[in-house]
VMD Tcl script that draws the C-alpha trace (Angstrom):
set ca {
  {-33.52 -1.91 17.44}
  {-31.62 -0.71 14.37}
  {-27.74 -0.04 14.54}
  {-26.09 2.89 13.28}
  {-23.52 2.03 10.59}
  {-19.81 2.26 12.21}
  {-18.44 5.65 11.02}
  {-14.98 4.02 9.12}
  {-14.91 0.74 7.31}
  {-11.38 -0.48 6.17}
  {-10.49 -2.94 3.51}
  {-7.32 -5.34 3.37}
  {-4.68 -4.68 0.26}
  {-1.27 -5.16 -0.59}
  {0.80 -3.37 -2.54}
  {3.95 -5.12 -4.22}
  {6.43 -6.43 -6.82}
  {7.45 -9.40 -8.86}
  {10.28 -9.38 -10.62}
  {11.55 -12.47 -13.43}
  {15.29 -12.46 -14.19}
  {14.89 -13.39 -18.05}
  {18.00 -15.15 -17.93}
  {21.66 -14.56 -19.72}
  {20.95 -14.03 -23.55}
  {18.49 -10.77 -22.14}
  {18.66 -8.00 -24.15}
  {20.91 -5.52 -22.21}
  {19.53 -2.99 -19.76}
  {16.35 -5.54 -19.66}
  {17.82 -8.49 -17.58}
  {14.22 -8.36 -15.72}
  {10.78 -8.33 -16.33}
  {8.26 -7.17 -13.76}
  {5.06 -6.08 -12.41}
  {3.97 -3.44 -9.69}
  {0.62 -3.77 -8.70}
  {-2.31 -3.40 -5.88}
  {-4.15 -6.09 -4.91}
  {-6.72 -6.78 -2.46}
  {-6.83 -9.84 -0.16}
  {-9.37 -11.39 -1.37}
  {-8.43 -12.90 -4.63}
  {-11.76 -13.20 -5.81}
  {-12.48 -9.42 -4.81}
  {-12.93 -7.04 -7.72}
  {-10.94 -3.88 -6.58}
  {-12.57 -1.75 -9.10}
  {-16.11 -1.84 -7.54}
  {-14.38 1.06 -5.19}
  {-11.00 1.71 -6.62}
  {-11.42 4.33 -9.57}
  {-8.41 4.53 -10.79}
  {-4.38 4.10 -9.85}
  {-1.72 6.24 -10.74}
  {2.20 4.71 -11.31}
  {5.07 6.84 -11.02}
  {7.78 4.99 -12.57}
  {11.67 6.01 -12.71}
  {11.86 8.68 -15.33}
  {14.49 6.90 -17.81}
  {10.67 4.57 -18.85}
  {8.66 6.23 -21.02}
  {6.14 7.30 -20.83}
  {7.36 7.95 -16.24}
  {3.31 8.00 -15.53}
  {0.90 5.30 -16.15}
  {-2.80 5.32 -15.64}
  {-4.91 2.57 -14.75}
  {-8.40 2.83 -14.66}
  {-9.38 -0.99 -14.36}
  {-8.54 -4.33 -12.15}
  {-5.73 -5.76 -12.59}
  {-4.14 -2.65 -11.68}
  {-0.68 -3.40 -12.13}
  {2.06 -2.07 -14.56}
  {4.41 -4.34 -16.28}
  {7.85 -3.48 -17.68}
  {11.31 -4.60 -18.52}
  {14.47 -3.36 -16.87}
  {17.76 -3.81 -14.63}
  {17.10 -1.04 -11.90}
  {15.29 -1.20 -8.57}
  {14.04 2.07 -7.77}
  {11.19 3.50 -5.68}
  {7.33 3.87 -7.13}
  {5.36 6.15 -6.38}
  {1.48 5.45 -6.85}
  {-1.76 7.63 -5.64}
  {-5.15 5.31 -5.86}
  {-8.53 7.39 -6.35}
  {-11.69 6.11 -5.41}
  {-15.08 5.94 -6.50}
  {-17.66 8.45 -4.97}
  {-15.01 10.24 -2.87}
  {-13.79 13.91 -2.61}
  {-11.00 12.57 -0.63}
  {-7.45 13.29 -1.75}
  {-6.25 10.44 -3.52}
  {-3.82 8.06 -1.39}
  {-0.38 8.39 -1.84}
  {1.91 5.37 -1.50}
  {5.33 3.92 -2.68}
  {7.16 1.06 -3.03}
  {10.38 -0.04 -3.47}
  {10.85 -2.36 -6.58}
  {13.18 -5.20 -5.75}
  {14.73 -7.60 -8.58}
  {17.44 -9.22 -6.90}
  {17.23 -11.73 -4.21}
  {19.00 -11.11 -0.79}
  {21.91 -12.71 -0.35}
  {20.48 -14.62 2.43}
  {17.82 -15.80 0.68}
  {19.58 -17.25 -2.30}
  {19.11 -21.21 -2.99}
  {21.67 -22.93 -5.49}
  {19.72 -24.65 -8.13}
  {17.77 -24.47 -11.34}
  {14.07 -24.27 -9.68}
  {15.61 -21.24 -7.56}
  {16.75 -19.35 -10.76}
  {13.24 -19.43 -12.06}
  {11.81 -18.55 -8.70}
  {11.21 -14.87 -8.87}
  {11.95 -12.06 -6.90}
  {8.67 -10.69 -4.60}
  {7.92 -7.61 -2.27}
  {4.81 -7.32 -0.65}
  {3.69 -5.07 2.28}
  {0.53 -5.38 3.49}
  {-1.57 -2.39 4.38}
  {-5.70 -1.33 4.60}
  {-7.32 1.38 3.47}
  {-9.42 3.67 5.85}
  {-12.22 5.37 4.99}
  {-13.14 7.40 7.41}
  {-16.86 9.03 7.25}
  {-17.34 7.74 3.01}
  {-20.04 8.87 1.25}
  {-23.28 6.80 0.93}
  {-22.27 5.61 -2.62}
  {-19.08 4.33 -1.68}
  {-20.31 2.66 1.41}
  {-22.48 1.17 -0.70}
  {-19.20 -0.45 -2.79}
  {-17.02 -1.40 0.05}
  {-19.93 -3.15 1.90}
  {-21.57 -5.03 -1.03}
  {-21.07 -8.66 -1.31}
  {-18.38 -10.03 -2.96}
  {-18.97 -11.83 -5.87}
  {-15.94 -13.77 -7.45}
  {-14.87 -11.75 -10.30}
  {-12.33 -12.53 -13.16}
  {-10.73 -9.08 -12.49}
  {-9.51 -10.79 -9.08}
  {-5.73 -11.98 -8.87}
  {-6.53 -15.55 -8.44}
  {-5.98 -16.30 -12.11}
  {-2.90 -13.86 -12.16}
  {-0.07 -15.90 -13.58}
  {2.26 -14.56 -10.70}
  {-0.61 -15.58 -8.30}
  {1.73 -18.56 -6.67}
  {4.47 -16.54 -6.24}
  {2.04 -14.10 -3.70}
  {2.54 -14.15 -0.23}
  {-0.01 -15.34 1.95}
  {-1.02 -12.63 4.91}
  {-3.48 -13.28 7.49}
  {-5.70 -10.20 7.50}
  {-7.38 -10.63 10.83}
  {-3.53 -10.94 12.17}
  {-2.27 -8.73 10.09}
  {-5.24 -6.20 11.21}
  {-4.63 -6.41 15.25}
  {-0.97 -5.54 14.16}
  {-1.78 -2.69 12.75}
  {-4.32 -1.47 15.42}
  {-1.60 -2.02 18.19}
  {0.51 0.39 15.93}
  {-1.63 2.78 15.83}
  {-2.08 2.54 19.73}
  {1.43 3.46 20.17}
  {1.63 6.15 17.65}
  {-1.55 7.88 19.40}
  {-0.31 7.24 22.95}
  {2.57 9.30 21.60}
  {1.34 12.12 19.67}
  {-0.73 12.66 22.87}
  {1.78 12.44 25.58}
  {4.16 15.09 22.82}
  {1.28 17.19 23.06}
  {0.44 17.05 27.04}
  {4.54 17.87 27.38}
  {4.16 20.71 24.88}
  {1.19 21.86 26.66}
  {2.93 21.32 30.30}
  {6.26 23.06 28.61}
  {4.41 25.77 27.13}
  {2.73 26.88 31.13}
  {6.01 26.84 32.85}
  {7.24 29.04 30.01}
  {4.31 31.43 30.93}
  {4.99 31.20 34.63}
  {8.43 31.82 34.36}
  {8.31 35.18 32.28}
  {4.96 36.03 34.56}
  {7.69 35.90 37.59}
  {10.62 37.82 35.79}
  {7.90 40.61 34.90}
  {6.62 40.75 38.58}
  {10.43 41.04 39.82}
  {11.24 43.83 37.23}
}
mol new
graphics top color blue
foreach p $ca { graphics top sphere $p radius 0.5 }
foreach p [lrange $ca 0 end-1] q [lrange $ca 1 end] { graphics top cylinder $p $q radius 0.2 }
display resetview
């Protein structure tokens, strides 16, 4: 007996930064060089195949603030001293959907806990990564199609990114029950904030139904 296709498929991504201090003869107001990008989990993945395009919304001082990419790697490079926040909105293939909105804060300077004296820590550069998945909920045919297809190792992957060592390793499946547990909570919440707004709501009712029937 056939199975019905599950309603929402997910896929695995991070979203992050690496920045490379270019050392003490930089040219001023570029002491860094780095990249923002989204990558999937799978460094073999091509994000592409269901990513259509993402969006970069870089501090306004760069020029030009907004950069489109419209093909894997999708990742910005740039030159700079500033961390700031980016904001980025990823559109997907064969999808009505609103695109999803994101940001992420662009770090270039170690924390001061994490600092190691030495030459090989100098050259060691400065990475944030958060992992997250996306959620399709209900996606059309065609882009089922994408996010269930096989994977075939592609070249637009980030296994040949020169950065690539530098990556942090997450464990998906882990990283996955994690999330679900969050979720949990958040839903156990919003429904117990909506059974006391529903609870505080009826005694509201009762009480003015008793001050009318004592007027």
């Amino acid at each position: 007996m056939a199975h019905d296709a599950p309603s929402s498929l997910s896929k695995p991504f991070v979203v992050g930064s690496c920045a490379h201090w270019l050392g003490k003869r930089a040219e001023e107001g570029k002491s860094h060089e780095w990249t923002v990008y989204v990558r999937l989990i799978n460094p073999d993945e091509d994000p592409s195949l269901f990513i259509k395009r993402v969006v970069f919304h870089l501090h306004p001082t760069l020029q030009p603030p907004t950069r489109v990419v419209e093909t894997a790697p999708f990742m910005v490079a740039e030159q700079g001293w500033g961390e700031f926040e980016i904001h980025l909105q990823i559109y997907f293939h064969d999808s009505n959907d609103k695109p999803l909105e994101l940001s992420h804060m662009l770090k270039l300077y170690p924390e001061a806990d994490s600092v190691q004296p030495g030459a090989a820590a100098a050259n060691r550069p400065v990475v944030s990564e958060r992992y997250d998945e996306f959620v399709f909920n209900d996606p059309s045919e065609g882009l089922r199609a994408r996010l269930t297809a096989e994977v075939v190792p592609s070249n637009k992957g980030w296994r040949n990114s020169p950065d690539a060592k530098w990556f942090h390793n997450f464990d998906a499946e882990l990283r996955h029950e994690e999330l679900q547990q969050v979720y949990q909570v958040i839903t156990a919440e919003l429904q117990n904030a909506s059974k006391r707004r529903l609870q505080a709501e009826e005694e509201l009712r009762t009480l003015r139904a008793g001050e009318l029937g004592s007027v």
